[in-house]
N, C-alpha and C positions, 0 to 999 in steps of 0.2 A: 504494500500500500504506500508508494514513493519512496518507499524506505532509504535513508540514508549511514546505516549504521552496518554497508560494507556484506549485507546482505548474498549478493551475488555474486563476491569473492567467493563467500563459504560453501557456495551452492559450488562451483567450480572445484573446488576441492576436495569436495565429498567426490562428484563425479569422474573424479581423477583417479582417487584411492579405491574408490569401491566399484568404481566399472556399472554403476544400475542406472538404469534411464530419471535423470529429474526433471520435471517439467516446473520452469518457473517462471511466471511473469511480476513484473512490475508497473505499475500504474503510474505515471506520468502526476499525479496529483492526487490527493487523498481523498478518497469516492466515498471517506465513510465505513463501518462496521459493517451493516448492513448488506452493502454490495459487494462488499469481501467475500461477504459467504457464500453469496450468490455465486462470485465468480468462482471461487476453488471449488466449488463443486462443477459446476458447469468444466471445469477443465478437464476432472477427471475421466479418465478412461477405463479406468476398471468395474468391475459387478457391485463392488461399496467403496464411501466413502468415508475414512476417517477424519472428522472435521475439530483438526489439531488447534490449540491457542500454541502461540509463540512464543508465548514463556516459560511452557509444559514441557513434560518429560515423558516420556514412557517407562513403567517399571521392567525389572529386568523379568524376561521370557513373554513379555504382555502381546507381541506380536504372532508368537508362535502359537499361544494360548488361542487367540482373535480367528486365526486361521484353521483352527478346528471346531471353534464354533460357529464360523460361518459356512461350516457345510450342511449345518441343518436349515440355511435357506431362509432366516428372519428377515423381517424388512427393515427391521430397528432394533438394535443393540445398544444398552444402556450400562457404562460399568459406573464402579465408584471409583472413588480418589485418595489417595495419601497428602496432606498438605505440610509443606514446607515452613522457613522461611524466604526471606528473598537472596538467602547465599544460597538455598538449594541443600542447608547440610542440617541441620536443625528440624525435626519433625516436630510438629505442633497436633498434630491430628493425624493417627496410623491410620483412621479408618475412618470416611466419611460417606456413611451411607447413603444412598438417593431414597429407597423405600425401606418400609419395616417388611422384615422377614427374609429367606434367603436366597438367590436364586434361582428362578422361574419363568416359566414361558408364559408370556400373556396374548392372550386372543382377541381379537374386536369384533364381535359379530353382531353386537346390541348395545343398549343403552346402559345395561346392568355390566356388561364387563369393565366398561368405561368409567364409571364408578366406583366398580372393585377396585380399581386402578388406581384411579384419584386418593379412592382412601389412605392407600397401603402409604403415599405421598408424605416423606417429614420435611420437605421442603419443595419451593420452588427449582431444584435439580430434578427431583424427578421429573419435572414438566419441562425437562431436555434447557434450562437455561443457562447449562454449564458447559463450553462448547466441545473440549477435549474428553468428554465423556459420550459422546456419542458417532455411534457406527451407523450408516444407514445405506440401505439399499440404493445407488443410486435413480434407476429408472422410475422409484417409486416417487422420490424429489422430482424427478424430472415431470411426472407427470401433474402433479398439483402447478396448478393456472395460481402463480400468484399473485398476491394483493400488492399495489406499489402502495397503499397507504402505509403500509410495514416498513417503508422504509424511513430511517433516522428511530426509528422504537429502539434499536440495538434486539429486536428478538424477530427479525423477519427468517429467522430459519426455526424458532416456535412455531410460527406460521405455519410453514409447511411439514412439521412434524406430526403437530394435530391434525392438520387436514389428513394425512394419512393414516394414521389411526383412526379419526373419526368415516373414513370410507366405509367403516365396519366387515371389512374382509383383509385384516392384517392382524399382524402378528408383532410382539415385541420382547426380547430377551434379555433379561434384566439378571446380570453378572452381577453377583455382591462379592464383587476385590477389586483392591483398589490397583487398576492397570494402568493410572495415571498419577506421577509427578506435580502438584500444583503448586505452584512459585505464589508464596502469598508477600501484602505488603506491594504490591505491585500491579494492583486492577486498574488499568485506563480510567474507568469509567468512575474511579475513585477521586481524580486531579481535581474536580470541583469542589470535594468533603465527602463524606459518610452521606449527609442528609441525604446529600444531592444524586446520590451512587444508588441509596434508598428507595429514592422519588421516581427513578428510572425502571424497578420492580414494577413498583405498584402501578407506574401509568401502562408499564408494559403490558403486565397481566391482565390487569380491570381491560383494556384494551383487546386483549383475547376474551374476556370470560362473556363481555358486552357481544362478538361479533360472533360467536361458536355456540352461547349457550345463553343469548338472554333469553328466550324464550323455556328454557328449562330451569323448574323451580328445584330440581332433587339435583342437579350438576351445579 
């Protein structure tokens, strides 16, 4: 995203030492959160999409692990996280769960799974607003028509997560380990303070829960 901190050295480097194909573009100007998302997946070429944050890590074997559970073919993969701090070496949180209880396949076929769902939820990560915790099918992204109002919310790839679950013919695999690194002390969206990092939840959600479910009193 215009990055100026030597970015596409590193990427040259990597493709040197380790010989695998990198695909990388950089944006001429800062298009925003929002459209980032849009674009790295859009680039992708593979059957899913790991939709990495920059300051994250992978834990050790978390790939190899990803790669055997994506042979059972879910559209959405949900893991947890280990939080850091912002040298990376200090752990403040081993285990930072998205739902209560342990690793499970969840189905969309009605209103009532959808629910189950929401319940099991002890934060907004369950509701996919943590972005290196999530795996996703990419055709099934591809296929949700999205909303450009979504853009500048920081959650237009919420957007498109819920619209696929909510098709009610999906499926989503919810890993309880933490196969992600998270660099805390260091969220963007923190530079304005806490409130204001806060105020960006709440407009985000109330914002989903208005365009998805006001018509439903029990969601």
């Amino acid at each position: 995203n215009a990055s100026t901190d030597g970015t596409e050295e590193s990427i040259n480097i990597w493709r040197d030492r380790f010989n695998f194909p990198i695909l990388y573009q950089r944006h001429n100007e800062n298009i925003g959160p929002d459209r980032n998302y849009l674009s790295a997946v859009n680039m992708g070429t593979g059957d899913y999409c790991w939709i990495f944050g920059s300051d994250d890590i992978l834990t050790k074997n978390s790939l190899a692990l990803m790669e055997d559970k994506l042979a059972a073919g879910s559209d959405i993969y949900l893991c947890d996280r280990r939080e850091l701090d912002i040298s990376m070496t200090k752990i403040s949180n081993p285990h930072r769960r998205w739902l209560n209880g342990g690793s499970r396949l969840f189905s969309f076929s009605n209103e009532a799974d959808l629910i189950e769902y929401f319940s099991k939820c002890n934060s907004v990560g369950g509701l996919f607003s943590y972005l290196s915790s999530i795996i996703v099918k990419r055709n099934k992204w591809s296929d949700v028509i999205f909303d450009e109002s979504y853009i500048g919310t920081a959650y237009a790839h919420v957007y498109i997560l819920l619209r696929i679950i909510n098709n009610m013919n999906s499926t989503l695999q919810y890993i309880s380990l933490p196969l992600v690194d998270c660099r805390g002390d260091n969220d963007t969206f923190e530079s304005n303070g806490k409130a204001r990092r806060i105020k960006i939840d709440f407009i985000g959600y109330l914002k989903l829960r208005e365009d998805f479910y006001n018509n439903n009193t029990k969601i």
